[in-house]
C-alpha positions in Angstrom: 72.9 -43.0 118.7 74.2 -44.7 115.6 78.2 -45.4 115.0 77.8 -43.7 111.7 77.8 -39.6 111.7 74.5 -38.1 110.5 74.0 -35.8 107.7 74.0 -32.7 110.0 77.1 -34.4 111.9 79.0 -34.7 108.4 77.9 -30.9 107.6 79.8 -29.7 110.8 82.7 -31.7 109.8 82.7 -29.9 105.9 82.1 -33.8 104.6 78.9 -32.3 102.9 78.3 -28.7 102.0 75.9 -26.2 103.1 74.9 -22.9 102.2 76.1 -21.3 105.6 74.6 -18.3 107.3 76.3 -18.4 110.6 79.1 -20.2 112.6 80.9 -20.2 115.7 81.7 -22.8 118.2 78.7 -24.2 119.1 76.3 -23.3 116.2 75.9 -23.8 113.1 73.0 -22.1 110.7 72.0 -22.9 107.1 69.8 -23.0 104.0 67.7 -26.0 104.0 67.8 -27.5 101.0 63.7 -28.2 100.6 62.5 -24.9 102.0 58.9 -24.7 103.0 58.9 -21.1 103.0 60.6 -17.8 101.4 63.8 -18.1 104.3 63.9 -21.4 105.5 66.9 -22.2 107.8 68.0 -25.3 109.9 70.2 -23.8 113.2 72.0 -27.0 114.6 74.3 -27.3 117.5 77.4 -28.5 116.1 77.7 -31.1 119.2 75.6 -33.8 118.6 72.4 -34.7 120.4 69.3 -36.6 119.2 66.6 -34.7 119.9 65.0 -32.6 122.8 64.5 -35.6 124.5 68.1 -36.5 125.1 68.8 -32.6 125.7 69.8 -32.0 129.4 71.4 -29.3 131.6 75.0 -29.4 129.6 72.9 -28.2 126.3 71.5 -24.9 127.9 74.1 -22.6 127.2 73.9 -23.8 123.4 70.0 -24.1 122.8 69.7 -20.7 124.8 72.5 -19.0 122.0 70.1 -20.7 119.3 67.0 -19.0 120.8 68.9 -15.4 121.2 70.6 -15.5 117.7 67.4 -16.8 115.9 65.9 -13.1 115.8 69.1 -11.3 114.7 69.7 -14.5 111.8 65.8 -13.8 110.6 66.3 -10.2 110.6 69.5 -10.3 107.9 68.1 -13.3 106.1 65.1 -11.4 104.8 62.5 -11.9 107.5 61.9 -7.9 109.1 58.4 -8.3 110.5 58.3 -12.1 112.1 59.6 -15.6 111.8 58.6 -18.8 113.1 61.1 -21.2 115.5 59.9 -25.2 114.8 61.9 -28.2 116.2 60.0 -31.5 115.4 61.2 -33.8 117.7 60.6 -37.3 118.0 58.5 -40.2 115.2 55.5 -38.3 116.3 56.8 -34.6 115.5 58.1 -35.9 112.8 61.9 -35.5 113.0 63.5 -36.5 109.8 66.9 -35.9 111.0 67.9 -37.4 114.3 69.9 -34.6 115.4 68.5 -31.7 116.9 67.8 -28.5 115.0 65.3 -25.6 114.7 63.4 -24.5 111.6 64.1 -20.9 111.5 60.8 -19.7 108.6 59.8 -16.2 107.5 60.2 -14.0 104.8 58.5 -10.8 104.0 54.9 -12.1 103.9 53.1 -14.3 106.7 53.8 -17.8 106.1 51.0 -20.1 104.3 48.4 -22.4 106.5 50.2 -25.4 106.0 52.8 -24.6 107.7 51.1 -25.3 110.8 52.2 -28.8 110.4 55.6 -28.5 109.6 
């Protein structure tokens, strides 16, 4: 982990600002600012951790909040009839950010093909 905070790190800490959907201890949900579809949200844990590689035992409680609030979020954000939950992770998933998140995608008509790769 670099010494220097990264953008989602700076977010949490209201250094940069976000358009916020949700926040509590532990979580922290957002409008991505280059959305690939009609809702396109980043959910973070506001504790940082790289990726899901470095996740262990001590990030359950957190990742499993992510997972159970991800339906209710999609729901008020605009997305009724489905969503899509994406974590790149790693060079090869192609994580831009190196700190964990979930792409939380819907809207109220089935995403395009292409985002298959996202």
């Amino acid at each position: 982990m670099s010494q220097t905070p990264c953008i989602f790190c700076k977010i949490v800490a209201g250094e940069i600002p976000a358009r916020k959907v949700f926040e509590d201890d532990d979580v922290l949900v957002f409008h991505d600012i280059h959305p690939q579809a009609s809702m396109h949200l980043l959910m973070i844990p506001k504790r940082h951790v790289e990726n899901l590689y470095d996740a262990d035992e001590t990030h359950s409680a957190v990742l499993g909040k992510m997972m159970t609030i991800a339906g209710k979020i999609a729901h008020e954000q605009g997305s009724p009839d489905g969503f899509r939950l994406v974590a790149n992770n790693g060079r090869v998933g192609r994580q831009e950010v190196y700190h964990l998140h979930f792409h939380l995608l819907g809207g109220t008509e089935p995403l395009g093909s292409g985002m298959n790769r996202h």
